[in-house]
SELUM-223753 format. One record per residue (C-alpha): residue in one letter; x, y, z. Coordinates in steps of 0.02 Angstrom, whole numbers, plus 50000, padded with zeros to 5 digits. Layout:
N
AXYZ;...
This chain:
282
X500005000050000;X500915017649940;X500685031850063;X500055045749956;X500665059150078;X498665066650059;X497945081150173;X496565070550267;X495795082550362;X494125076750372;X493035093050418;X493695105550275;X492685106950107;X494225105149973;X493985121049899;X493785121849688;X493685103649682;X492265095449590;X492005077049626;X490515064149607;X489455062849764;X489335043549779;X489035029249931;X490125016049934;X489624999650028;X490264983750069;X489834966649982;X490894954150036;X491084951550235;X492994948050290;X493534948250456;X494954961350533;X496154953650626;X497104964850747;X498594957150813;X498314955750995;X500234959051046;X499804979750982;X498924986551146;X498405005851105;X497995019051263;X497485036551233;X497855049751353;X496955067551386;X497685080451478;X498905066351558;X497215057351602;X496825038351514;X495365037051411;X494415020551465;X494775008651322;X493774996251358;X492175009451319;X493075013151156;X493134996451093;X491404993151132;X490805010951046;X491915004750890;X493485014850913;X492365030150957;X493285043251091;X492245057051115;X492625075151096;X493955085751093;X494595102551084;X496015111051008;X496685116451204;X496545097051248;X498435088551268;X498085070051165;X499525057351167;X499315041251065;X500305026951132;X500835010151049;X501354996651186;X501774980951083;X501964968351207;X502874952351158;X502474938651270;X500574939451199;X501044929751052;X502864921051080;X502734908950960;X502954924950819;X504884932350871;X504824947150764;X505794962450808;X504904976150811;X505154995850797;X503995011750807;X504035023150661;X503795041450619;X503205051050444;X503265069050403;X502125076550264;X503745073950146;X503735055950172;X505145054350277;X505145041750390;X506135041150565;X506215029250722;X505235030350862;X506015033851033;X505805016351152;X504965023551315;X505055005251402;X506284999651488;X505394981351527;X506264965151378;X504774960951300;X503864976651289;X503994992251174;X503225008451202;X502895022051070;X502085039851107;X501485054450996;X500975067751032;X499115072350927;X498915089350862;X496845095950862;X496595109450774;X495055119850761;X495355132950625;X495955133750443;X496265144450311;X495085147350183;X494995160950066;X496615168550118;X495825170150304;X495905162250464;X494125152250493;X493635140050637;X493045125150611;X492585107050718;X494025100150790;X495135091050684;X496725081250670;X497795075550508;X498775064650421;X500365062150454;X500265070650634;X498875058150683;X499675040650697;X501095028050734;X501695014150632;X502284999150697;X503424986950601;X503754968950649;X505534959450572;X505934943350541;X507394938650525;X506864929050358;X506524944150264;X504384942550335;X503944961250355;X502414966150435;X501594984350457;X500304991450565;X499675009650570;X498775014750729;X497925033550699;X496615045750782;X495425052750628;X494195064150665;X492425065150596;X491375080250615;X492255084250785;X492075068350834;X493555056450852;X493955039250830;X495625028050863;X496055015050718;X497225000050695;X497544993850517;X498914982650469;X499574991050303;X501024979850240;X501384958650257;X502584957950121;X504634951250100;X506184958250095;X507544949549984;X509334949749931;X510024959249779;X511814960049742;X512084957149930;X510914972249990;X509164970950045;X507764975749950;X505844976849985;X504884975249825;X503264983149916;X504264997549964;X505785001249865;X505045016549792;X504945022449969;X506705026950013;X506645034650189;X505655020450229;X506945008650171;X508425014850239;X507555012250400;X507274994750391;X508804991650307;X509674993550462;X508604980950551;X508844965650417;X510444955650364;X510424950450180;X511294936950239;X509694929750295;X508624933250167;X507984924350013;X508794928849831;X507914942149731;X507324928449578;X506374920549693;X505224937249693;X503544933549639;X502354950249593;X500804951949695;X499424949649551;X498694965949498;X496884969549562;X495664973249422;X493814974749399;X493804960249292;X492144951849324;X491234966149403;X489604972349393;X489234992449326;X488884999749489;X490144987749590;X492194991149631;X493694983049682;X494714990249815;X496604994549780;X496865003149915;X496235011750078;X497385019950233;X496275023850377;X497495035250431;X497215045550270;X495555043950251;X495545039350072;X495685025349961;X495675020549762;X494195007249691;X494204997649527;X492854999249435;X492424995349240;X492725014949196;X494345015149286;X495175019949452;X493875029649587;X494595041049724;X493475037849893;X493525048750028;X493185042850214;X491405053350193;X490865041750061;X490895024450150;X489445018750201;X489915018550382;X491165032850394;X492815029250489;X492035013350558;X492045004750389;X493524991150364;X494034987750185;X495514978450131;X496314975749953;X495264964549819;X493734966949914;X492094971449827;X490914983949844;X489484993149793;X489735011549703;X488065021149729;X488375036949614;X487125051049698;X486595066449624;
């Protein structure tokens, strides 16, 4: 999945941008599986949000205001999963794409800790002037990612965000990458990512190409189409929580979906090759 680097602030009108008013829905059922070793807290004014009442109001947090402190924190905690020894680090990504590593705030084997700090906002510019608005937070300021190493090459990705929805916010987990990294002329290269350089200089330094499998043994992900689809149905490519956007398949080509579209908002859960509906409004 490519990181499109995308404003996603979810309040703001885009200004002088025309776009089809449509509803997409889901089709197929899938399950989400959230790794159980990722345990995410959320902290208000240096006060913890209950998350047991998030989970069971599907992610939802509540309010907040552009005073409030918010600090998103990744614990990934080993021993709930031994039998899967990855290594695993916190990552970081500016609006330019460049990725850094996360500071470890635990001192405990086992257990990593990653914190952010959130940024709300509550006003924009628009029209060359200052305008408020419902709280709001944005991509790339709003989430963590966590990657998990095997030694083997196995690389696994998980983005945990906060996305706001009409001043309303919400905390999502969505694994983004389970893909290899391979040899090549004795350095290591990520097929999934090796157009994303900042990203791969960073895990570079966590794998040995010693260990890894030979490039020919590479075999391309096959390309989703909308082979086989119906008119008013899509595939999906692509869709980043964090973002808040996504691409479909359809029969007339590639469709750009915003968050605002889905048929349940921020809730909805889509992964690549699923099918849905495309309800074109007018």
């Amino acid at each position: 999945m490519a990181n499109a680097g995308l404003d996603s602030r979810t309040e703001i009108p885009r200004q002088n941008e025309k776009r089809k008013s449509k509803r997409v829905k889901k089709i197929t059922s899938q399950a989400i599986d959230i790794d159980p070793r990722i345990v995410v807290e959320i902290f208000k004014n240096n006060q913890p949000i209950d998350m047991e009442q998030v989970v069971k109001k599907g992610g939802e947090l509540g309010n907040f205001t552009a005073q409030d402190e918010i600090v998103l924190q990744v614990s990934v905690i080993s021993s709930l999963a031994p039998q899967l020894p990855g290594n695993f680090i916190g990552l970081s990504c500016d609006g330019e794409h460049r990725v850094t590593e996360k500071k470890n705030h635990s001192n405990v084997p086992g257990i990593t800790v990653y914190r952010s700090v959130i940024p709300v906002k509550a006003t924009t510019e628009r029209g060359g002037r200052t305008v408020t608005v419902s709280p709001f937070c944005c991509h790339p300021t709003n989430h963590i990612k966590v990657a998990e190493l095997y030694k083997n090459g196995h690389v696994k990705m998980w983005e945990v965000a906060m996305v706001s929805e009409n001043g309303n916010f919400f905390v999502t987990v969505q694994q983004t990458y389970d893909t290899w990294a391979y040899r090549e002329n004795g350095k290591v290269t990520l097929p999934a990512l090796n157009r994303w350089l900042s990203m791969m200089k960073v895990l570079n330094k966590h794998l040995d190409p010693r260990r890894l499998k030979d490039i020919a043994e590479f075999t391309s992900t096959p390309e989703i189409t909308a082979d086989g689809l119906e008119n008013n149905q899509g595939r999906i490519a692509f869709f980043n929580k964090a973002m808040g956007f996504g691409i479909v398949k359809t029969a007339n080509g590639d469709e750009k979906i915003h968050w605002t579209e889905l048929d349940f908002g921020h809730r909805s859960e889509f992964r690549p090759g699923e099918i849905v509906s495309i309800e074109v409004q007018s």
